[in-house]
N, C-alpha and C positions, 0 to 999 in steps of 0.2 A: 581863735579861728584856725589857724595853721593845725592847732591838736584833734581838732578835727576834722578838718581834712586828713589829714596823716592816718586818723581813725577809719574813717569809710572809706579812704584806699585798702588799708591793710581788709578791713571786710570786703572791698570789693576784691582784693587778691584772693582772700578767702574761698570767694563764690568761686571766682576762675578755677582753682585749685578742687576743689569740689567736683564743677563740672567738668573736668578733663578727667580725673579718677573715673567718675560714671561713667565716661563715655571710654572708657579703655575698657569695661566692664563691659558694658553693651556690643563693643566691637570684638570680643575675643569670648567669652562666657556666658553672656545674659541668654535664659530657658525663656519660652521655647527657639526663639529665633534669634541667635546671633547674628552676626556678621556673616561671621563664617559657615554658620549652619544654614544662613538662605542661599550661600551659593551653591555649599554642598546638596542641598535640597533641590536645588533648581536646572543649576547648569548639568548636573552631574548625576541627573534623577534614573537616567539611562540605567548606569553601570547597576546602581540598588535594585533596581528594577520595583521601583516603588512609583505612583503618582504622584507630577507637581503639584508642588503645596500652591493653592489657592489663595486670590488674595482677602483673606479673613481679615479682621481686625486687628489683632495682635500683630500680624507680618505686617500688614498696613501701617502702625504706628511706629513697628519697628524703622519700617525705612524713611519715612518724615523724621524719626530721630534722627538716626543717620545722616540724613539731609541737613539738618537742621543744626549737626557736629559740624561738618563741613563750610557752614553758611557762619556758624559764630566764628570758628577760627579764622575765616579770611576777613574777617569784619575788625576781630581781638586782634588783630596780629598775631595771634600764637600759634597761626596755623604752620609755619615750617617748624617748628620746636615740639607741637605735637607728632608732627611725622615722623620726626628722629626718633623721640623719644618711643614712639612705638617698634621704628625698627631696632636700638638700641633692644628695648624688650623682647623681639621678637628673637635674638641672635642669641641673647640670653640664654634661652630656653635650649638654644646648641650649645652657647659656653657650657652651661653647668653641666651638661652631659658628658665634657671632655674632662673637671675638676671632682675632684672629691673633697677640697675643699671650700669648707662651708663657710669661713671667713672671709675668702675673695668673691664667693658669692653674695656676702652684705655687701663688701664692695663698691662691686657691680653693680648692684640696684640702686645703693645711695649715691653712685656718679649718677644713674638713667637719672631721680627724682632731682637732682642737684641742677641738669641740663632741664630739666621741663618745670623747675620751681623758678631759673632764670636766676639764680644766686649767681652772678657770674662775676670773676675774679678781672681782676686789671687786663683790659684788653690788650694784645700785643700784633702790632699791623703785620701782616705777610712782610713786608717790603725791609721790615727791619732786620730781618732772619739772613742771618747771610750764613752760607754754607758752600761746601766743596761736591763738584759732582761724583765724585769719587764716596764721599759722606754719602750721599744721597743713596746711591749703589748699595753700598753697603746694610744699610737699614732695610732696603728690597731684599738684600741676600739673607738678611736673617729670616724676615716674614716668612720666606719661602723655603730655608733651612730648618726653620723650627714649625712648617706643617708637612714636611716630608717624614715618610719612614727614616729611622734613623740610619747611620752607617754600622749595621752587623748583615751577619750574614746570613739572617734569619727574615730573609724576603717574603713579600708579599707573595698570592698565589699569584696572581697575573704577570709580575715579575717573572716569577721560574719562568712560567710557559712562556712567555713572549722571546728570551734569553735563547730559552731548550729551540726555540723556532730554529734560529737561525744557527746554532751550537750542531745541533743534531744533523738540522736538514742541509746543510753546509760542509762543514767540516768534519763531524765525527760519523753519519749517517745513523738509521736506524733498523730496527730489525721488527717483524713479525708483530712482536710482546712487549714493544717502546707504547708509554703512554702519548708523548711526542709524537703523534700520527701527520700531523698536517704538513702538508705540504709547502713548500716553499714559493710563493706568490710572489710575482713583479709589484704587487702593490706596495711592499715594503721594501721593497731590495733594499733598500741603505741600510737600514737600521739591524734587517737580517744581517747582513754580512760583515756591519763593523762591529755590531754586539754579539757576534757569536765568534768573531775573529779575534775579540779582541779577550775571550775568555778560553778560548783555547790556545792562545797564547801565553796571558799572564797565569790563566788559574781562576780559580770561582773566585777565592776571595777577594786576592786585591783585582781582579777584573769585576769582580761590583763595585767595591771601593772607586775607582777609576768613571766606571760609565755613571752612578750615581752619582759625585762629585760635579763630572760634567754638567748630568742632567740638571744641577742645581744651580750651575753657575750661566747654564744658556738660559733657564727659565727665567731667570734674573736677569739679565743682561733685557731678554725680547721685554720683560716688563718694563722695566727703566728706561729702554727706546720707544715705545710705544708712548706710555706716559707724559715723555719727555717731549715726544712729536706733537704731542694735545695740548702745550704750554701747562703743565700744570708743577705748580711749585713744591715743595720738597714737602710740606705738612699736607697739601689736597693729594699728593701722591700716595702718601702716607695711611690718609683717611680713605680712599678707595683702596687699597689693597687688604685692609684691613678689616671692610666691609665687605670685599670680594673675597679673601682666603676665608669666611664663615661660612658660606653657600655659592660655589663657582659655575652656577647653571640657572637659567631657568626653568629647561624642561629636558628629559632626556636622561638625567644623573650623570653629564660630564663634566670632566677636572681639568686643570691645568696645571696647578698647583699640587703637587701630591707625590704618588708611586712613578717609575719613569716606567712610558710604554711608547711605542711607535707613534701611536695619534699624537700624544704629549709634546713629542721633538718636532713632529710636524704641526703642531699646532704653535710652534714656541720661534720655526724657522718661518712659517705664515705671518706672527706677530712682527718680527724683526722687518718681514718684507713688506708688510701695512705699515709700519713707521716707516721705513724707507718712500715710499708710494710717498706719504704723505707732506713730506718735507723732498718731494720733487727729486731723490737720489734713483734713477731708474736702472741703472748699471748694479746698485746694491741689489736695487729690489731684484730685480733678474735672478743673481746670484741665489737670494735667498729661497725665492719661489722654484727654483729649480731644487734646492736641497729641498721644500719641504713635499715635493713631486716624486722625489726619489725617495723620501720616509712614508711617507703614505701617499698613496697616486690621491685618492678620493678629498683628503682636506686641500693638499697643494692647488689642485687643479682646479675645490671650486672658490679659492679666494685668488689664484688666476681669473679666470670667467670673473668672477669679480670685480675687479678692477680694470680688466680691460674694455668690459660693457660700459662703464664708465667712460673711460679714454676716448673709446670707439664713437660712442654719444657725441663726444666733445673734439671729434677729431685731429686727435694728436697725432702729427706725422710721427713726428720721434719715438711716438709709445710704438709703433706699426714695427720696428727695426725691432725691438726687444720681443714683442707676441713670436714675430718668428723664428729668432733665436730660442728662446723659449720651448716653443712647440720642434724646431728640429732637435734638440738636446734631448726632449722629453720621450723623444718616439722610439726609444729601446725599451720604456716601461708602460707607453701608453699602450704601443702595439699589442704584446699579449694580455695586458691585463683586460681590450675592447674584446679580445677574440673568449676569454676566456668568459666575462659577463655577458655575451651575445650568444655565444656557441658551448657553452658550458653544459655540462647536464643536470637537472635537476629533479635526481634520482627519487624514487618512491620509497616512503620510510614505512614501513607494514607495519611496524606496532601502533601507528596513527592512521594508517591507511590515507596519509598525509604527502605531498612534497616534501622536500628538502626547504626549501626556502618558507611555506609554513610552518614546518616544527622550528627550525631556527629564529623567526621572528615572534611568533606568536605563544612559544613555551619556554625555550632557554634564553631569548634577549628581551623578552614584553616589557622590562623593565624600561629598557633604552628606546625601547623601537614603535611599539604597537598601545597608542594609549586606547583605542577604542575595543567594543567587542566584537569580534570574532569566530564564527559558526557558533554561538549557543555556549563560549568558556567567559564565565563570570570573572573577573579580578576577585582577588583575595584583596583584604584590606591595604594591606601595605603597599600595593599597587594601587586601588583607588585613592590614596593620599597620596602618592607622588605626583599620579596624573592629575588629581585636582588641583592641587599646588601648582602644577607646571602650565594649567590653563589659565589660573586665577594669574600667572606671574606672566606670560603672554599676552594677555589682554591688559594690565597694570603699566605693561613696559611700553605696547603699542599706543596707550594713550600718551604715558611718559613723551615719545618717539615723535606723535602729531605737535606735543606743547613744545618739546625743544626746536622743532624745526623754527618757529619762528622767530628763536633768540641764536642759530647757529648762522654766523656770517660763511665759515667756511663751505664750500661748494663739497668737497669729497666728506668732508661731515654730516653735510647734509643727506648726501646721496646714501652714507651711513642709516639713518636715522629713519629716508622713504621708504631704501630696501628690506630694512627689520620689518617695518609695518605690514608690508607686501609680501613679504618671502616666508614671514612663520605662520601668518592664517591661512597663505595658498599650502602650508607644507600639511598644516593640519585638513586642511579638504581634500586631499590627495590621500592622505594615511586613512581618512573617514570611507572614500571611493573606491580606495583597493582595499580595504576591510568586507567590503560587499563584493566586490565581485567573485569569479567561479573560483578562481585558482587565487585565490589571495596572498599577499608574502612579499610578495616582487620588490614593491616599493618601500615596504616597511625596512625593508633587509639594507635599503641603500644608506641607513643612520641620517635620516633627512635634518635630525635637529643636532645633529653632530658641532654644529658651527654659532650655538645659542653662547657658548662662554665669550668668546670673541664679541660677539654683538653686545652680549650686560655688560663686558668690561667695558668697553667704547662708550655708549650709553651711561653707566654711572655715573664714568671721567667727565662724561657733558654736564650731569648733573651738578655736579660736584663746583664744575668751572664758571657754570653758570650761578649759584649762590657764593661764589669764594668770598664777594666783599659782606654776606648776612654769617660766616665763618667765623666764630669765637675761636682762634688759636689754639688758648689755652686749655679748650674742653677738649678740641681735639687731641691735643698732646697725651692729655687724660685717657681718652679713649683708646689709644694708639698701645700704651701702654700698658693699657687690662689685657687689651686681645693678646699683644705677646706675650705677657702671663700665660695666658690660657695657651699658647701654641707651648710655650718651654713646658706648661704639665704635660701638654698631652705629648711631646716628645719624648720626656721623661717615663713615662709609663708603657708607650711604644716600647722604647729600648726595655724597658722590663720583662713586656712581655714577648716580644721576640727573640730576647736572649733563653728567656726560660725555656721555651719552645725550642729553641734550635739545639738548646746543649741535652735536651730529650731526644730528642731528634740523629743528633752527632752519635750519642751512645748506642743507640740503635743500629745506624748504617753499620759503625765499627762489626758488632755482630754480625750480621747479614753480611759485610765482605768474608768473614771468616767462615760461613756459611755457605755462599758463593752458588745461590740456585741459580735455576736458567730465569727465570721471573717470579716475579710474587705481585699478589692483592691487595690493595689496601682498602680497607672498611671504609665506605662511602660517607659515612660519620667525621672519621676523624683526617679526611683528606687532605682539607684545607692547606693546611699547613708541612703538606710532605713531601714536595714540588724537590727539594733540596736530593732525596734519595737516587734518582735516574742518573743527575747529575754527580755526585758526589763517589757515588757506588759504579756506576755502568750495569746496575742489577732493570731489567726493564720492569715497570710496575706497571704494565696492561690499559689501563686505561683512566684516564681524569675526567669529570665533571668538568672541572674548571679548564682544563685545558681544549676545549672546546671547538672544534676544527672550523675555518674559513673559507674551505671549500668544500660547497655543494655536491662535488661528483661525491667524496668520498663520507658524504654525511653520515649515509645508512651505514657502513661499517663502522663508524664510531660509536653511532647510537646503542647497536646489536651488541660490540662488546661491553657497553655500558648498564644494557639491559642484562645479559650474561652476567654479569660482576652484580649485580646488583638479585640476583634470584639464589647467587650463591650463598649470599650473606642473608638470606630468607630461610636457608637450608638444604638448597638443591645441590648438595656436595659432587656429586657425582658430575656436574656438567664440564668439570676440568680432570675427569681423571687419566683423558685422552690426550692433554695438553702439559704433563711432567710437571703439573705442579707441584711443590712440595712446601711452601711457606705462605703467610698472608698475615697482615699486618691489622692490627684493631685492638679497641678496647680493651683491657685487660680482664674487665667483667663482662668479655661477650658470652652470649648464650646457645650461640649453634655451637653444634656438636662435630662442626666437619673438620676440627684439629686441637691438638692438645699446645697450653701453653705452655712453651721450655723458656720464654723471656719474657718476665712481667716488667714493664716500665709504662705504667699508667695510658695512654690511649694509644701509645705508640709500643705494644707489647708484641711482640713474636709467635705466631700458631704455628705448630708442625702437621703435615696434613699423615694419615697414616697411610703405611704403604696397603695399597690398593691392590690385589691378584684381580684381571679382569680386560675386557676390551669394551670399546662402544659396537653395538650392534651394526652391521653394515647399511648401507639404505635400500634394501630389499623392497620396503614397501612402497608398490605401484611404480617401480622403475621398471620394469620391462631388461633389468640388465643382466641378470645372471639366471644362467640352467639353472636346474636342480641340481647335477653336478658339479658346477662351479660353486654354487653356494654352500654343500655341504662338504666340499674340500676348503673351503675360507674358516667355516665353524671348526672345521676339524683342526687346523693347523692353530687354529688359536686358542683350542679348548686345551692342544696341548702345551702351547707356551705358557702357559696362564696355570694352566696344574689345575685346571678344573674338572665337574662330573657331570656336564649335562648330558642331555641324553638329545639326540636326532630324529626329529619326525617329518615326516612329508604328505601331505593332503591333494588332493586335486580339487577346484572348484571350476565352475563356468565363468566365464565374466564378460563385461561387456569392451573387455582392451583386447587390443591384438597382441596377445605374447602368449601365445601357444607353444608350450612349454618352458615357460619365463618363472622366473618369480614374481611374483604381484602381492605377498603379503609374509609376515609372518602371526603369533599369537601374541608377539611382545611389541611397546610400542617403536616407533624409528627412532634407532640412535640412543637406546634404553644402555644403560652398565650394565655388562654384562660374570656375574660374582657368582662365589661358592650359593647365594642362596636361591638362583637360577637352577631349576632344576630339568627346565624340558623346553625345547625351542622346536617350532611346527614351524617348515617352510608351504608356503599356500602357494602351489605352482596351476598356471593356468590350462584348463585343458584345450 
């Protein structure tokens, strides 16, 4: 009797085991309508600009299955082990993209099947674990030591330019031909002036050394306080960050974890001052919401407003003493940074026939900023999967956000949990509203989902704390331990490929100071990675993509020499030969002809531009500014600096301007190079 029983458990295991494989099929693959293909079909039918699919048969059956996935697992109990197990899969699909080993990727899957088959090894209760908080710490600082760039000096792009901000615009200044354009903004003041102070004092290198190290040990620190404020014990601490360093956003593409930039520190001095908040330390919290006010006005101030809507609600006399301290400290960076978003200019960018605050949200930030469409510009793919992921992970989390509230005792956890619900579907109907209207950009521009990491990490922690006693230990420990695998490769390979890069890079600069032009170009191609030369050299290299200015007044000039730099490298040599260039950095098999290479080192090779006998045309046409006389004494003096032979003509025509006897044209276009193979220039004076 017992043998079988024992017998039609193991086939009823069987069946369970069966139907969880189909239904992992059905949710992630099954044709024509997955999981994932009905929402992308449906919520997202806009962006394709296809028709919602109808409810046919096939979609009809497919969502009763669905249903019906849902309805057996809470019924089997297997429903939380299903869940894992899918996220487990799901992160997968990120680990192995960071592994080139195909061993720890068996692994991997045989821990996910190991967790969803329910093989589970001798339980071990939380409460036996004893540990030091210092331990605890510790295990945080590797997580997050082994998903950062490594310690070389071979930084990320965002690094240089955020560094060069405050290096340049501070301490060393800039010139004309500095790619480093932006201006020095109140909104960052701290991080400007102690990261660019702190590298023109020590030196590039070990001033990375130094502010990264930092970077690493505060980002550690605000997690282990933050963590530690939500009671959660050293293995659930463990397991959320572990789950969190694999995807640190839901919508948006922000980090917290990663390269150190101004938002980072300020989002890291914000964390610090939410645990503070949290555990009723209000003198901390002050402290810290003022440093993360002073690293970026826009994070600081709105998990200030945050918390003190809160307070204000519940009126705390005591909070009312900090808000004003608070707000008086703050008003050296609030003042100009209101006059500057109120009264700022928000110049016309003519290659778009655009604002400033359009082209900036809607072409160079859409990633961050702008999930909807916008005057008639379609997403490329890679855009429609971000935003659709980041809507599907919105709605996932807002439900998540309704089921926890009624298992969170805490009152500021809970206020956590309304606010998400309410604050990312209002931020999305706002980005959808100023997507339509006349002058669109405004609201995009303000990074409205800037504040989404903060919210999933709080949110997980809840998750997390609220199953801690359905927590198998020992899987976790399992799990904890692949993901660090996977951060030491992808560390490992980092440092590979940054050091490659940088010592290409190094041998290059060396040239170029011995060289010693007034500026050079670098091929829009292989830019990425060349942030290091401004700095390292003092040579200015004109202008970056990536280093992409924050203010609006000065947008259009960025653009313009972005556009410039980028027609040269199409073949319009001639646009800089006004401007002493003489060098330009690119490919070694590039293809224009507008310089010869005297230093081949693979993308990072050396062109000499040839010397050039000539001047730019003056701007004759339809300016109304110069005689006849004046314009053929300009020609003449420059036809004979230049050692050329054109020849002087002069026309009269009628016209409909007032410049009677003016120039108003010539036969060549404005601002044309003017060369030996120039053989005849007509001035068109008005009569």
């Amino acid at each position: 009797m017992k043998q079988m029983l024992k017998m039609y458990k193991n086939k009823f295991k069987l069946i369970q085991l069966l139907f969880l494989i189909s239904s992992l099929y059905f949710l992630t693959s099954f044709e024509p309508y997955s999981f994932f293909t009905i929402i992308k079909d449906t919520l997202f039918a806009d962006y394709q600009k296809i028709q919602i699919l109808e409810l046919d048969a096939v979609l009809t059956s497919s969502l009763i299955f669905y249903i019906l996935i849902c309805i057996y697992s809470k019924v089997s109990g297997e429903f939380s082990r299903l869940i894992l197990f899918l996220v487990l899969y799901d992160s997968f699909e990120t680990f192995k993209g960071w592994s080139e080993n195909y061993f720890t990727h068996i692994i991997y899957l045989a821990f996910a099947l190991y967790l969803l088959f329910n093989f589970s090894p001798k339980r071990i209760e939380f409460k036996d674990l004893i540990y030091k908080n210092w331990f605890n710490y510790f295990f945080i600082f590797l997580i997050v030591l082994f998903k950062t760039p490594p310690f070389t000096s071979g930084w990320s792009p965002s690094e240089w330019f955020k560094i060069a901000r405050g290096y340049f615009g501070i301490f060393v200044g800039r010139n004309e031909h500095s790619a480093f354009m932006t201006p020095n903004s109140p909104r960052s003041f701290l991080y400007d002036f102690v990261t660019g102070g702190i590298i023109n004092l020590l030196g590039i290198e070990f001033g990375y050394f130094l502010i990264k190290f930092f970077s690493i040990l505060l980002v550690s620190y605000a997690l282990y306080k933050l963590l530690n404020s939500l009671n959660l014990g050293v293995l659930e601490q463990l397991l959320v960050l572990s789950i969190f360093v694999l995807n640190q956003d839901l919508i948006g593409g922000n980090v917290v974890i990663g390269i150190f930039e101004d938002d980072r520190f300020a989002t890291a001095f914000s964390l610090l001052a939410i645990s503070s908040w949290l555990t009723n330390r209000y003198k901390q919290y002050s402290i810290f919401t003022l440093l993360s006010i002073f690293t970026h006005i826009q994070i600081g101030l709105f998990w200030f407003g945050f918390v003190s809507v809160f307070e204000l609600f519940k009126r705390n006399k005591l909070y009312l003493k900090h808000i004003r301290n608070i707000l008086l400290f703050s008003l050296p960076v609030i003042i100009p940074t209101a006059n500057e978003f109120l009264f700022g200019k928000n110049e016309l960018v003519y290659a778009f026939n655009k604002t400033s605050s359009w082209v900036y949200a809607f072409i160079f930030q859409a990633y961050h900023v702008a999930p909807f469409e916008v005057d008639g510009i379609v997403f490329n793919d890679f855009l429609l999967r971000n935003w659709s992921r980041g809507f599907t992970n919105v709605l996932i989390f807002c439900l998540v956000s309704i089921y926890l509230y009624k298992f969170t005792k805490n009152e500021k956890l809970k206020y956590f949990v309304v606010f998400f619900t309410l604050y990312f579907p209002t931020a999305l109907l706002l980005l959808f509203l100023d997507s339509k209207l006349s002058n669109p950009g405004q609201l995009s521009s303000l990074f409205l989902f800037r504040y989404d990491t903060v919210f999933y990490l709080i949110i997980l922690s809840l998750c997390v704390s609220n199953l801690r006693n359905k927590l198998d230990p020992s899987l976790i420990t399992i799990y904890v331990l692949i993901i660090s695998v996977g951060l030491i490769n992808v560390y490992s390979s980092q440092a590979s490929k940054y050091n490659s890069i940088d010592q290409k890079l190094q041998s290059t600069e060396k040239v170029l100071e011995q060289l010693n032009p007034e500026f050079i170009l670098i091929e829009p191609n292989v830019e990425l990675y060349t942030g290091s030369i401004e700095f390292r050299t003092n040579i200015p290299t004109y202008v970056s993509q990536k280093y992409i200015t924050n203010s609006l007044s000065n947008f259009p000039e960025w653009y313009e020499k972005l556009e410039l730099r980028g027609r040269f490298f199409q073949g319009e040599c001639e646009l800089f030969f006004d401007k002493n260039l003489e060098y330009f950095l690119g490919r070694e098999n590039n293809t224009i002809k507008c310089g010869e290479l005297i230093y081949p080192n693979g993308d990072y090779s050396i062109f000499k531009i040839p010397e050039m006998k000539g001047f730019n045309l003056p701007t004759f046409n339809s300016s109304c500014e110069y005689t006849k006389e004046e314009g053929e004494k300009i020609l003449i003096e420059e036809r004979i600096k230049s050692n050329l032979n054109f020849k002087i003509e002069t026309i009269y025509e009628e016209s409909i301007l007032d410049c009677s006897g003016k120039i108003i044209g010539t036969n060549l276009d404005q601002g044309l190079f003017i060369d030996q193979e120039i053989e005849k220039i007509v001035l068109v004076v008005d009569k």
